[in-house]
C-alpha positions as CSV (number, residue, x, y, z in Angstrom):
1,X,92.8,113.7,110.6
2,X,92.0,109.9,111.1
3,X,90.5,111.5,114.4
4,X,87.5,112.5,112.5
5,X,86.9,108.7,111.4
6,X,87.4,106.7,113.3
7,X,86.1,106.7,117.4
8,X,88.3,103.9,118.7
9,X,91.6,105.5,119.6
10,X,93.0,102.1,119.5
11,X,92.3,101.5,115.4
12,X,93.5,105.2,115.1
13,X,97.2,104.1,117.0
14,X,97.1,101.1,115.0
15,X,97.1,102.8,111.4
16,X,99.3,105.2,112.6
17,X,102.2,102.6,113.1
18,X,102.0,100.6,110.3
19,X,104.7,101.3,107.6
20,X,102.2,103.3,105.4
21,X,100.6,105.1,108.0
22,X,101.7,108.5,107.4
23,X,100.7,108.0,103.9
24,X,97.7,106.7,104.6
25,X,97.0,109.5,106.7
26,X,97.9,111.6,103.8
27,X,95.6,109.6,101.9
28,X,92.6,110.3,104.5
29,X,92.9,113.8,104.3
30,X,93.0,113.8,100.8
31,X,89.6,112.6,100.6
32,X,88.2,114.5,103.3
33,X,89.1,117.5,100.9
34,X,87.7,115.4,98.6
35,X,84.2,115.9,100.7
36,X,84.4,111.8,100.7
37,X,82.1,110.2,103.3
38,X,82.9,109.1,106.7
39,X,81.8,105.7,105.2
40,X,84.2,105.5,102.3
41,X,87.3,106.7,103.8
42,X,86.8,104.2,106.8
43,X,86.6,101.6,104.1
44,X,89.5,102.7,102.1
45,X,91.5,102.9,105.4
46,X,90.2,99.3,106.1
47,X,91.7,98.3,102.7
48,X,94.9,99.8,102.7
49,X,95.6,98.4,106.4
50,X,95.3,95.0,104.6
51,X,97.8,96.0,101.1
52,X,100.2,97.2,104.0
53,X,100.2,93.8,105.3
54,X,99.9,92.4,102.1
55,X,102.9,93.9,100.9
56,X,105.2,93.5,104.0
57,X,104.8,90.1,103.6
58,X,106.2,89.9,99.8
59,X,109.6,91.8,101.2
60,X,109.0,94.8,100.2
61,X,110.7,98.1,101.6
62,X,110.6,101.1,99.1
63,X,107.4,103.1,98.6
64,X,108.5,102.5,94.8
65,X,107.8,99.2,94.7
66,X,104.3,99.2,95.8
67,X,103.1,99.6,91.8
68,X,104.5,96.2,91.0
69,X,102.1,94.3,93.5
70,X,99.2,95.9,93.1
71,X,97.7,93.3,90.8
72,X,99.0,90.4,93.1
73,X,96.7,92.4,96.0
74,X,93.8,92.7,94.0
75,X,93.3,88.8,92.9
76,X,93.8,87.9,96.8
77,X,91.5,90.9,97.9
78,X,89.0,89.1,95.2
79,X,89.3,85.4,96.3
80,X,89.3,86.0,99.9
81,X,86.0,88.6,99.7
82,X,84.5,87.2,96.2
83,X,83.0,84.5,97.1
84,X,79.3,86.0,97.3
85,X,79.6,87.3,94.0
86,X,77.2,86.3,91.4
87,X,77.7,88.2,88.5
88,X,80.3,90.1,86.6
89,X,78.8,93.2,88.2
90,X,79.8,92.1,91.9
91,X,83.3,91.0,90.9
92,X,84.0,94.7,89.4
93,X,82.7,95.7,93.0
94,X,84.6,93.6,94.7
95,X,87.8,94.8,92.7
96,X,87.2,98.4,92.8
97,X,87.2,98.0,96.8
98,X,90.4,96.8,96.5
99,X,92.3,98.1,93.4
100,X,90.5,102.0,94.0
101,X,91.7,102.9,97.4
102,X,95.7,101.7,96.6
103,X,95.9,103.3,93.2
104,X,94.2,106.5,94.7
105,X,96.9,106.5,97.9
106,X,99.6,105.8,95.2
107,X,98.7,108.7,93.5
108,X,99.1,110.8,96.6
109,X,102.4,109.3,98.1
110,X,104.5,109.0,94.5
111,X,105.1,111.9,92.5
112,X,103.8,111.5,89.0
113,X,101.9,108.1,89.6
114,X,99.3,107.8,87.5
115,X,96.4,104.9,87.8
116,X,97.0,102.8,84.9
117,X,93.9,102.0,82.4
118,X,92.4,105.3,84.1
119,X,91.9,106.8,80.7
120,X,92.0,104.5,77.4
121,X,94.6,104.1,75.4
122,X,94.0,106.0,71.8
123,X,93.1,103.5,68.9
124,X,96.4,102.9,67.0
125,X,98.8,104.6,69.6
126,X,101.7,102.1,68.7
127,X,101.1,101.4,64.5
128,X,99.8,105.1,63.7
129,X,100.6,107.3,66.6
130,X,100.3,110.8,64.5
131,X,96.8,110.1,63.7
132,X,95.2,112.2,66.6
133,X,97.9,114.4,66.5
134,X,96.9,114.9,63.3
135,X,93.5,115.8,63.2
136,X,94.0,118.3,66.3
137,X,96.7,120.5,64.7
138,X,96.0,120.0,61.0
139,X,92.1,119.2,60.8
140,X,91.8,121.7,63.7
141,X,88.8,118.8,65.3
142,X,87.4,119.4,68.9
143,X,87.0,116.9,71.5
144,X,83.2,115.9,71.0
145,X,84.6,115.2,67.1
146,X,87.2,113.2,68.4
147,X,84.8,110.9,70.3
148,X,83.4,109.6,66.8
149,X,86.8,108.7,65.9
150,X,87.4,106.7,69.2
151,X,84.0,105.1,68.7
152,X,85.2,103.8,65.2
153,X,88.5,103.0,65.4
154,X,89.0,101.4,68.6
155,X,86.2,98.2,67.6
156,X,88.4,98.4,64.2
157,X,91.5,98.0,66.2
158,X,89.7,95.3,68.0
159,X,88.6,93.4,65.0
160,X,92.1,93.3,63.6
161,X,93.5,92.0,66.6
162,X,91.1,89.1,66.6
163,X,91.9,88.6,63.0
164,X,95.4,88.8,63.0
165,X,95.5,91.7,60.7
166,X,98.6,94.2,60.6
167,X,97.7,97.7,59.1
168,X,100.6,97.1,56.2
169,X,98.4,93.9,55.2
170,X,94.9,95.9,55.0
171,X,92.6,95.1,52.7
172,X,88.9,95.7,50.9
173,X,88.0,92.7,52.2
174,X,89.3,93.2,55.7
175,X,87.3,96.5,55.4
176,X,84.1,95.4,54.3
177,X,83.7,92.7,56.6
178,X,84.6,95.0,59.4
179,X,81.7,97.4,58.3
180,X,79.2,94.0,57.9
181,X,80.2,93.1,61.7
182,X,79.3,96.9,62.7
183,X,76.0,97.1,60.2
184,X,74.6,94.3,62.8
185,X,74.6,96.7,65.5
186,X,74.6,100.9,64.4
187,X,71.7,102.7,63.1
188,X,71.9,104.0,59.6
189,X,73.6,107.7,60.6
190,X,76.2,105.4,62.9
191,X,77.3,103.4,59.6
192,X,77.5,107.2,58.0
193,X,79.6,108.6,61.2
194,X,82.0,105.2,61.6
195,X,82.5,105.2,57.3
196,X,83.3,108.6,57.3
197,X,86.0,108.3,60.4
198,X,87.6,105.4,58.5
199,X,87.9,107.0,55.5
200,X,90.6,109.7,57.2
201,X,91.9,107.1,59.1
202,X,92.9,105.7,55.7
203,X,93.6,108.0,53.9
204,X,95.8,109.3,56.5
205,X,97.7,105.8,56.2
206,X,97.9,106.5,52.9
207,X,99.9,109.6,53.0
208,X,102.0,108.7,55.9
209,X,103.2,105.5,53.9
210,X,101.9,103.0,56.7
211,X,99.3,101.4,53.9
212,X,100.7,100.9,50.1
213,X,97.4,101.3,48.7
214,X,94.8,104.4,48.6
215,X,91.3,101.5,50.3
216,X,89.5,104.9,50.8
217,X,87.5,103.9,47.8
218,X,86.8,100.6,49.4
219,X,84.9,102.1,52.1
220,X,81.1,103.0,51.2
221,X,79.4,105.8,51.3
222,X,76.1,105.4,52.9
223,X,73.1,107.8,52.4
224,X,70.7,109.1,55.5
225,X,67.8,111.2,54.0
226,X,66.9,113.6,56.0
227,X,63.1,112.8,56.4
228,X,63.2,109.3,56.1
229,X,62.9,108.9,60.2
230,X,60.6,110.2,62.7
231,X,61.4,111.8,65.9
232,X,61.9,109.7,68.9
233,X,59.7,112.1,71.5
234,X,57.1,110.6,73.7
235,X,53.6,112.3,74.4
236,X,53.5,115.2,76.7
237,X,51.4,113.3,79.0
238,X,54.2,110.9,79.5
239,X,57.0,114.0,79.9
240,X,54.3,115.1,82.8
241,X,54.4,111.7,83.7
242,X,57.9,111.6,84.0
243,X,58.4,114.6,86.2
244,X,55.8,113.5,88.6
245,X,57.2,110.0,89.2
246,X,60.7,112.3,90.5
247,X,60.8,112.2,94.6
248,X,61.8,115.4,95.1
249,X,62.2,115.0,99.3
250,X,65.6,114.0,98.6
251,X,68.9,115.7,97.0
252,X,69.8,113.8,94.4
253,X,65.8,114.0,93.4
254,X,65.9,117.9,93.4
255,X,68.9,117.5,91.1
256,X,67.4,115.2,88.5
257,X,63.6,116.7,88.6
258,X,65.5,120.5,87.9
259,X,67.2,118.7,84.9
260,X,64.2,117.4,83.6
261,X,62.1,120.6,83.9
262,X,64.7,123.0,81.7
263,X,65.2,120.1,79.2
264,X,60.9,119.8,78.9
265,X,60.7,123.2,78.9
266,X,63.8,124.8,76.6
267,X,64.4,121.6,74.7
268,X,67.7,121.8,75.9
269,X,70.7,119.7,74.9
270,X,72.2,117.3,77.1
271,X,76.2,119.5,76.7
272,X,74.0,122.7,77.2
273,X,72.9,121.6,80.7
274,X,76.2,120.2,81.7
275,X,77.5,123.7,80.8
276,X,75.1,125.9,83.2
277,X,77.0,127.9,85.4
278,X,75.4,130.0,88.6
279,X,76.3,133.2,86.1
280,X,73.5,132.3,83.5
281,X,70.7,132.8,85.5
282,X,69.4,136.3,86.0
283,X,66.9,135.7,88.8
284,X,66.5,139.8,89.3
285,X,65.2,139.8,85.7
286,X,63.9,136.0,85.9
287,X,66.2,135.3,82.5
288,X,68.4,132.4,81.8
289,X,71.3,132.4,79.5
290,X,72.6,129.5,77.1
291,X,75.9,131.0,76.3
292,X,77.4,128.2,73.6
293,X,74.5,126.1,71.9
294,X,75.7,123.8,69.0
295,X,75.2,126.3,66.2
296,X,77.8,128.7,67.5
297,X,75.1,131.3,69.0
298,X,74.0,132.2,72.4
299,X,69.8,132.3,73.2
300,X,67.9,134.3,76.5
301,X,65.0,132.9,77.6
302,X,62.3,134.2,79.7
303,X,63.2,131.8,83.4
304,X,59.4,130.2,83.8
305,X,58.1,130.0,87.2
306,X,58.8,126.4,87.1
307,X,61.3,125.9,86.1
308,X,62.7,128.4,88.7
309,X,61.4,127.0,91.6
310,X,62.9,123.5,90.4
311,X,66.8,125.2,89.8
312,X,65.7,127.2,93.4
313,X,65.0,124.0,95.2
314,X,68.5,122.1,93.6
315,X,70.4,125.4,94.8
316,X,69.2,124.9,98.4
317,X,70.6,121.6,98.3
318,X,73.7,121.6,96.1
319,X,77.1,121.7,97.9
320,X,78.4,125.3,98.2
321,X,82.3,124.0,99.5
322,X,83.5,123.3,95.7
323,X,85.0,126.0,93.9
324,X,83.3,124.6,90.7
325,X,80.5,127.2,88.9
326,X,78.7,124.7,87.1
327,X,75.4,124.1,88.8
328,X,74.3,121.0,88.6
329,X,76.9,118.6,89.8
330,X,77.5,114.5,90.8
331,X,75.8,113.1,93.4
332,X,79.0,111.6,95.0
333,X,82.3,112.6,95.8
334,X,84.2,114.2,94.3
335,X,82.1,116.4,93.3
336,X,82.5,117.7,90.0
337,X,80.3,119.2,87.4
338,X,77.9,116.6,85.4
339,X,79.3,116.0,82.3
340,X,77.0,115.3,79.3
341,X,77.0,111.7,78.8
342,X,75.6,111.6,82.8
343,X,72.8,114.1,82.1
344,X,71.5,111.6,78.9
345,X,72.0,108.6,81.5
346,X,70.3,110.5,84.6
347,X,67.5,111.1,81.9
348,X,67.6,107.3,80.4
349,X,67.1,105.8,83.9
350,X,64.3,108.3,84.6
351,X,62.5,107.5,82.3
352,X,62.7,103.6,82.7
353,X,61.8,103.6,86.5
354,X,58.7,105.7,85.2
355,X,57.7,103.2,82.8
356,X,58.1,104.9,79.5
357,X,59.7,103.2,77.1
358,X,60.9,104.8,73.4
359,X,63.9,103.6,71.5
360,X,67.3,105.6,72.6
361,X,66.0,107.0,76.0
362,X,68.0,110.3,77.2
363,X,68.0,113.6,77.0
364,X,67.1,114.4,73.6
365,X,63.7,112.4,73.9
366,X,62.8,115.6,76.0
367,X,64.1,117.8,73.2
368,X,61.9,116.0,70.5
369,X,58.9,116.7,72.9
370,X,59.5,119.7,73.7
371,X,59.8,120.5,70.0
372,X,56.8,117.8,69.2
373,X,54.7,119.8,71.8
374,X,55.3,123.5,70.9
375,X,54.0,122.3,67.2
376,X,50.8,120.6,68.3
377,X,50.5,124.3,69.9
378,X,50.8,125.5,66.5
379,X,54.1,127.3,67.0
380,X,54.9,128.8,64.0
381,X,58.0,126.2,62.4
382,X,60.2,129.6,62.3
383,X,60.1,130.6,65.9
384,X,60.2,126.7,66.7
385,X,63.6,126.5,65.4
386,X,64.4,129.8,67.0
387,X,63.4,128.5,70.5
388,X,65.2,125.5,70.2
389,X,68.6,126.5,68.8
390,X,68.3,124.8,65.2
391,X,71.0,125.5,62.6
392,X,68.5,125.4,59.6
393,X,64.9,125.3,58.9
394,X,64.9,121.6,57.9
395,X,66.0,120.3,61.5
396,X,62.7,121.8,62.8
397,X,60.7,120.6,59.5
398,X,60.9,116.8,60.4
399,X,58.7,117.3,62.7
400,X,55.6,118.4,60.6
401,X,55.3,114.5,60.1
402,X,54.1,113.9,63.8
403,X,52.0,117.1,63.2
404,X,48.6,114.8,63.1
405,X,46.3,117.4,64.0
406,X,47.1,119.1,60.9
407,X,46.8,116.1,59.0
408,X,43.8,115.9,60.3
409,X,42.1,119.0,59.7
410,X,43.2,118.7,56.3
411,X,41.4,115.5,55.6
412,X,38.4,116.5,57.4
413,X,38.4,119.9,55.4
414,X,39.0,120.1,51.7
415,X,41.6,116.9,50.8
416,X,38.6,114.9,49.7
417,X,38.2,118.0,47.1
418,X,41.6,118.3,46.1
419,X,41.9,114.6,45.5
């Protein structure tokens, strides 16, 4: 396997005899499955050379061990190759050249090994452990609701570490000067979504006896009227904009410009994209198929010729060696199908390297134009929702505010009468 790596027999003998070779040949081949670059497996190789050393020289002679001086590996990996660094952004670099390629191999070479900090910790695992288990099997919530719940409770797990705070001493006032430290930063409908997590949470506490006192009452509710904000979309000149500033000679630019196109065109959601699969599109009957949109319901669209040349040109491209059905997926191995939160970045990063700035760029920025665009057309409000996958008439109704050519007309017509 290293054979395929490496060109000097001599390197290839040397890995081979050192105490982990066999398991960093394990390792090598694990990534070559992996689809992992020549590149990266010569550096991880490189690496893992040096934490055998590393580790023969602390005494060590059981594979089980090797977790216990990882750390120790990483902060001399970091002052021997840091020294360039500049920023907080080249130390992490520097450390995941180090600390990636060990935990990876130690995943491989010792059953159940997991990387630790992997995946974070859930807020309140230790003083209120039942809480997610709770509103899985008893509030029946799905991941995506979940993800609220994370985003409030672990900067309110935060803030009572810093205070000193234990859940039994809880308080109004520990409560509302938690939700004055989060006002300073959240938008109106993220006070509404971080007030309403911590009111379960709470009340939960409550019932399980881990809080005396019902504070549900001490957390506000806050009020977001439905019209009181505009859309964030940018003009359809800039969407056109966008597109046209995509280099499409490369891979990764085929990707992105086919990602743009269906979310321009369908004012697709950033989960919908992530959840194409090669099945949706009917390219006999030039359809395409959104199986699971956020109201529960599936929608068919006509595939425009644009749009299918863009998905065409990605499909040339994208890697067929992965079992995975999706069909848009990372740029890097491993490969594995985009998840949503890469699609909204992917878009975000567009759309700064082409200049355009609005407030909260991602994916739905192309949704509000899509939606904004289809109205200047004077799509009926009816068939907008319709095309767009809205739950109820109001969602699509917001946006008779950006309607200015009707605005227009009406002042240029009969308002001057009417007032």
């Amino acid at each position: 396997m290293l054979e395929r790596h490496f060109r000097s027999f001599k390197a290839i003998d040397r890995i081979k005899a050192l105490w982990l070779g066999p398991q960093i040949e394990c390792y090598a081949q694990w990534l070559d499955e992996q689809h992992t670059s020549n590149a990266t497996i010569r550096q991880h190789v490189r690496a893992l050379a040096h934490f055998n050393d590393f580790v023969l020289a602390r005494g060590v002679t059981q594979l089980q061990e090797l977790p216990d001086h990882v750390d120790a590996f990483v902060e001399r990996w970091k002052a021997e190759h840091g020294g360039w660094c500049k920023s907080a952004q080249d130390v992490a670099a520097v450390v995941a050249q180090s600390r990636v390629p060990v935990e990876r191999m130690l995943c491989v070479a010792l059953p159940g090994y997991t990387r630790p900090g992997n995946k974070p910790a859930m807020p309140f695992s230790v003083s209120a452990p039942g809480f997610f288990t709770f509103l899985v099997s008893e509030k029946g919530l799905r991941q995506a609701t979940l993800n609220h719940y994370f985003f409030t409770l672990r900067p309110f797990e935060a803030y009572l570490a810093r205070a000193n705070i234990a859940l039994a001493e809880l308080t109004p006032a520990c409560i509302t000067e938690f939700l004055n430290e989060r006002a300073k930063t959240l938008h109106k409908s993220g006070m509404l979504s971080s007030a309403c997590a911590l009111r379960a949470f709470l009340r939960y506490l409550h019932r399980e006896g881990i809080v005396a006192t019902d504070l549900v009452r001490s957390v506000p509710r806050g009020r977001v009227y439905r019209q009181a904000s505009l859309p964030r979309a940018i003009r359809w000149e800039d969407v056109e904009r966008l597109l046209a500033s995509i280099d499409q000679r490369s891979d990764l630019g085929k990707r992105d410009y086919a990602i743009l196109v269906l979310l321009a065109s369908y004012g697709l959601r950033a989960r919908e994209i992530a959840a194409l699969c090669l099945d949706d599109f009917d390219w006999k009957h030039a359809q395409i198929s959104i199986p699971m949109r956020k109201g529960g319901h599936s929608t068919r669209y006509p595939l425009s010729a644009t749009a299918g040349e863009a998905v065409i040109g990605y499909l040339q491209v994208r890697r067929t060696d992965v079992a995975h059905r999706q069909v848009f997926l990372t740029a890097r191995s491993p490969y594995a199908p985009m998840q949503h939160s890469a699609v909204s970045s992917m878009v975000g990063g567009r759309m700064r390297s082409a200049d355009i700035h609005v407030t909260r760029a991602g994916s739905h920025t192309l949704r509000h134009a899509c939606v904004q665009h289809l109205v200047e057309a004077d799509v009926p409000f009816k068939i907008i929702g319709d095309y767009v996958g809205h739950r109820a008439p109001a969602s699509t109704l917001v946006y008779g505010k950006v309607a200015v050519h009707k605005l227009r007309e009406l002042v240029i017509a009969d308002a001057e009468d009417v007032l």
